[in-house]
C-alpha positions in Angstrom: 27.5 -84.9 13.2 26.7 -88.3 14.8 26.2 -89.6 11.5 29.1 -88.1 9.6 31.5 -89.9 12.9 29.6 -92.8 11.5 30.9 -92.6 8.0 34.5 -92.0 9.4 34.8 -95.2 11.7 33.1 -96.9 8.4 35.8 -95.0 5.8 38.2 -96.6 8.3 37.6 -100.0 8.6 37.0 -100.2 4.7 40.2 -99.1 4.3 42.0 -100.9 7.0 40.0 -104.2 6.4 40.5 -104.4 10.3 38.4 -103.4 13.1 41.4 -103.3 15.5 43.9 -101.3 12.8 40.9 -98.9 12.6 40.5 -98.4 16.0 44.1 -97.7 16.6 44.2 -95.2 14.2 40.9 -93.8 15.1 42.1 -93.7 18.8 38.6 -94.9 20.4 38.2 -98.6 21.6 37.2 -102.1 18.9 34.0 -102.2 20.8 33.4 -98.5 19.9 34.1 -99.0 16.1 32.2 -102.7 15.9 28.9 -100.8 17.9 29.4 -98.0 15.8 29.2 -100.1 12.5 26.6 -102.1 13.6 24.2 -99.2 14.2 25.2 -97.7 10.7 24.1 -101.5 9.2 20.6 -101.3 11.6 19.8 -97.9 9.9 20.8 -98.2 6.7 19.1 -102.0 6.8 22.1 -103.3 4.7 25.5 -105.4 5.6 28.3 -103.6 4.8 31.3 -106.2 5.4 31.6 -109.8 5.6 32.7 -111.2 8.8 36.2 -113.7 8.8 39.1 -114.6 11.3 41.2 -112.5 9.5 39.3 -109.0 9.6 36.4 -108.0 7.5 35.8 -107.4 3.5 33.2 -105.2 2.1 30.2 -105.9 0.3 28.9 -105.4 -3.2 26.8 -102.3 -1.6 29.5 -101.9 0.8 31.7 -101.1 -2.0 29.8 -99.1 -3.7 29.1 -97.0 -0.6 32.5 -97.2 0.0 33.7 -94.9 -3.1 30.9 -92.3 -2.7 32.0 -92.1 1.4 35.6 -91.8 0.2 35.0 -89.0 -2.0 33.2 -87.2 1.0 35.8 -88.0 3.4 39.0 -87.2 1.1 37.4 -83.1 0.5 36.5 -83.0 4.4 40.0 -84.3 5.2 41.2 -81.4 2.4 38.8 -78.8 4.4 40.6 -79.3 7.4 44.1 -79.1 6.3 43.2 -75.8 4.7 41.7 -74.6 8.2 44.8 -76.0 10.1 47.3 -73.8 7.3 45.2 -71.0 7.5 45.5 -71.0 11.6 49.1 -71.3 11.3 49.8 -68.5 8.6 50.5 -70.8 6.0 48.4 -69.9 3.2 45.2 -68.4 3.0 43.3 -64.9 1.4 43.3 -61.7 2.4 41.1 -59.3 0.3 41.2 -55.4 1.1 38.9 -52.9 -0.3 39.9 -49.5 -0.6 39.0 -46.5 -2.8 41.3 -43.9 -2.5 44.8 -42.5 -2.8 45.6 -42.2 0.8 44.2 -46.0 1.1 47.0 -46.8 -1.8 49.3 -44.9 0.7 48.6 -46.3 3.9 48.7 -49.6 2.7 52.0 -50.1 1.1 53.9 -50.3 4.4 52.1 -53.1 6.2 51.7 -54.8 2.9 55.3 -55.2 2.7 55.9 -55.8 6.5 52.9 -58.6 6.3 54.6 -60.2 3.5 57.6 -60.1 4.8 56.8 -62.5 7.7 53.8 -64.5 5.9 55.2 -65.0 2.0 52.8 -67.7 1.4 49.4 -65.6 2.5 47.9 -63.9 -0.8 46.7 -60.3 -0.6 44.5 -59.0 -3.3 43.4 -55.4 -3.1 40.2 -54.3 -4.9 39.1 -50.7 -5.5 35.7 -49.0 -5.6 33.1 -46.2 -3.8 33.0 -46.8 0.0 29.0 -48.1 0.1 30.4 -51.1 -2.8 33.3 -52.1 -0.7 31.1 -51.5 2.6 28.6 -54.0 0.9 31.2 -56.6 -0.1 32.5 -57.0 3.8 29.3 -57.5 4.9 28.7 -60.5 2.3 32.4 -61.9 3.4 33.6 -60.9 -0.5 36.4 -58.8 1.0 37.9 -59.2 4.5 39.3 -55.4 5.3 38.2 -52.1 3.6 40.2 -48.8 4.1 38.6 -46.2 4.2 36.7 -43.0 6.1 35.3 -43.6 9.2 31.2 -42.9 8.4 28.8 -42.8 11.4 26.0 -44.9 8.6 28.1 -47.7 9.1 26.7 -50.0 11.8 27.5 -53.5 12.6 31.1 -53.4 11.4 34.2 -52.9 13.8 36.2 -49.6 12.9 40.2 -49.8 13.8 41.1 -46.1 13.0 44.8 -45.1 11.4 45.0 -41.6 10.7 43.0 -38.1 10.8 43.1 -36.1 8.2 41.1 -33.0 6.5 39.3 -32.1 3.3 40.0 -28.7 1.5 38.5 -27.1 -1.7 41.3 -26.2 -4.3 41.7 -24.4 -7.3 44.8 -23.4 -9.6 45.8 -19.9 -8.1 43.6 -16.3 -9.3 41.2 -19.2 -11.2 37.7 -17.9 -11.4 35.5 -20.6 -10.1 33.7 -22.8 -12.8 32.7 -25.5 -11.6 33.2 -28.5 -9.0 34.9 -31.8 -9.7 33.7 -34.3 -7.6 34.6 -38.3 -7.6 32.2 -41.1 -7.9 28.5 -41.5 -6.4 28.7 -43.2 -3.3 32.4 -42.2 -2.5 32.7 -40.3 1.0 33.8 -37.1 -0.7 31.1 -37.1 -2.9 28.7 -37.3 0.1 30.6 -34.0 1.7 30.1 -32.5 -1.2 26.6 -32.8 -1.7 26.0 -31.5 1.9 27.6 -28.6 0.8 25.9 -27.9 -2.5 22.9 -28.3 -0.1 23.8 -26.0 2.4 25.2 -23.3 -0.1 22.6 -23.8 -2.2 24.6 -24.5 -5.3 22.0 -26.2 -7.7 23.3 -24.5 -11.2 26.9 -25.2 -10.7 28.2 -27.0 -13.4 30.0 -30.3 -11.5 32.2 -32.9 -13.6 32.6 -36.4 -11.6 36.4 -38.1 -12.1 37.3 -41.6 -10.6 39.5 -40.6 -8.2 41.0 -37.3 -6.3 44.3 -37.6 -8.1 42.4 -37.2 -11.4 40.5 -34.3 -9.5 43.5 -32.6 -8.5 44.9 -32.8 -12.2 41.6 -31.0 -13.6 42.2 -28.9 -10.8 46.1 -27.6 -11.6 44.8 -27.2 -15.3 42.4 -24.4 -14.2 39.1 -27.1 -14.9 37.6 -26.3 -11.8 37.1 -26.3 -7.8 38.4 -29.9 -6.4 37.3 -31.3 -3.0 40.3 -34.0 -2.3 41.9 -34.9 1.3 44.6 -32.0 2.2 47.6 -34.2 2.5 47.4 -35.4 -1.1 47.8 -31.4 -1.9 49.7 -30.1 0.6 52.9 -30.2 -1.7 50.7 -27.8 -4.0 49.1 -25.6 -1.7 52.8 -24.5 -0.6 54.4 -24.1 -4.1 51.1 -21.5 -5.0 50.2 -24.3 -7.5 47.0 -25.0 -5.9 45.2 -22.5 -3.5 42.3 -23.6 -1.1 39.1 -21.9 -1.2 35.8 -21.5 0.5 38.0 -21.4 4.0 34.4 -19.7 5.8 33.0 -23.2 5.5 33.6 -25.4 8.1 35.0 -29.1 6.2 35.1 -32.0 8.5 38.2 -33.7 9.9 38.2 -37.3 8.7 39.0 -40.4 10.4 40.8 -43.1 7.8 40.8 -46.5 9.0 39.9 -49.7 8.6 36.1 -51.6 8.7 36.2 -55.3 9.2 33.8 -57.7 10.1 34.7 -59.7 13.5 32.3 -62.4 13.2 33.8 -63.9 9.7 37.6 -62.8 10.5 40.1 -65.1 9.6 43.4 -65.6 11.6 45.5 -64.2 8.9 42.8 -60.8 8.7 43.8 -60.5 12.3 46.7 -60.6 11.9 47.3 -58.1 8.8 45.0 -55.7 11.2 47.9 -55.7 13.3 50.3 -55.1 10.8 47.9 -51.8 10.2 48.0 -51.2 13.6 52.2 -50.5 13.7 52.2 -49.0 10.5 
């Protein structure tokens, strides 16, 4: 850091061609900026500027070191603009993993509402199995994933929005065939294998879909048993489309919310969080 300070007083009075204009807009003392210069000339073993009455000119190597420093100092300058925006809301990324319907659902409120108030933050939303997008926050590739609260989880902060259950469902008097399940890895895929476990269902044909609205489709058209969250087929359930089965087993209430990492947060993920928070 001492060395980089270095660089800066020396960008400064290159620029300036004036130890007292580049102390003034440094804000530290001339003596500060000629010591500071001097030590940079002991260690490098060089002479950076020529000495007159009327301020100082650079080098041939002074040059030279002059457009390689300014490159440096022009991105770290363009670093810290982008920090300062992003602290004020002004631009920045926000990347949310989800995986499910009711994530779709439960963001399009605070989406709107965070927009709304920050137009100049971009949101990109990504979809996949809840160990991916798990895997993804923990590298900092996404900043928020929605999804079920899962006791496996550690290290991760979990902001919880709703409760809601799981039922089995098939289309009504439909003999049982098999199980639709969604992808390896998803959560509703890991209650379903618990099950299978526990009923001991190993010859049970099963047919994996991306998502529980394409599970609830098979499902109305007779394909077979679905395991999907209860509010997505509640709608269903009470026109005697669908009709939930294996009632004597006890399905777990789910907590949806949202993961994040609180270490690598940025201002604006705090903020959306809140948004979540209302909503």
């Amino acid at each position: 850091m001492e060395s980089l300070d270095k660089y800066r007083i020396f960008y400064e009075v290159a620029k300036e061609k004036n130890i007292s204009k580049a102390s003034e807009n440094l804000f530290i003392s001339q003596p500060a900026v000629s010591q500071s210069i001097k030590k940079l000339e002991e260690g490098l073993g060089i002479s950076l500027f020529i000495r007159g009455k009327r301020g100082v000119e650079l080098t041939k190597v002074g040059k030279e070191i002059f457009q390689r420093v300014e490159v440096a100092i022009l991105a770290l300058n363009s670093v810290d603009r982008l920090v300062e925006e992003e602290n004020e809301l002004l631009k920045g990324t926000i990347v949310i993993g989800s995986g499910s319907n009711v994530a779709r659902e439960i963001l399009v409120g605070p989406i709107k509402n965070f927009l709304e108030v920050f137009p100049n933050i971009r949101l990109e939303q990504i979809e996949g199995v809840q160990a991916d997008m798990i895997d993804m926050l923990r590298k900092g590739q996404a900043d928020l994933v929605i999804t079920q609260k899962n006791e496996d989880v550690l290290g991760l902060s979990f902001q919880p929005i709703v409760e809601h259950s799981y039922v089995f469902v098939k289309r009504k008097s439909e003999k049982i065939k098999r199980f639709i399940t969604t992808s390896k890895g998803s959560f509703s895929q890991l209650i379903f294998e618990k099950f299978a476990r526990q009923r001991n269902l190993k010859d049970v044909p099963t047919l994996t879909v991306s998502g529980h609205r394409m599970a609830i489709e098979l499902a109305k058209v007779g394909v077979g048993v679905a395991l999907v969250p209860e509010l997505l087929v509640k709608d269903l359930i009470e026109s005697e489309e669908l009709e939930i089965c294996f009632n004597d087993y006890n399905l777990p209430k789910v907590i949806f919310g949202v993961y994040h990492n609180p270490d690598i947060a940025t201002p604006a993920t705090k903020v959306f969080l809140k948004f979540l928070k209302e909503e």
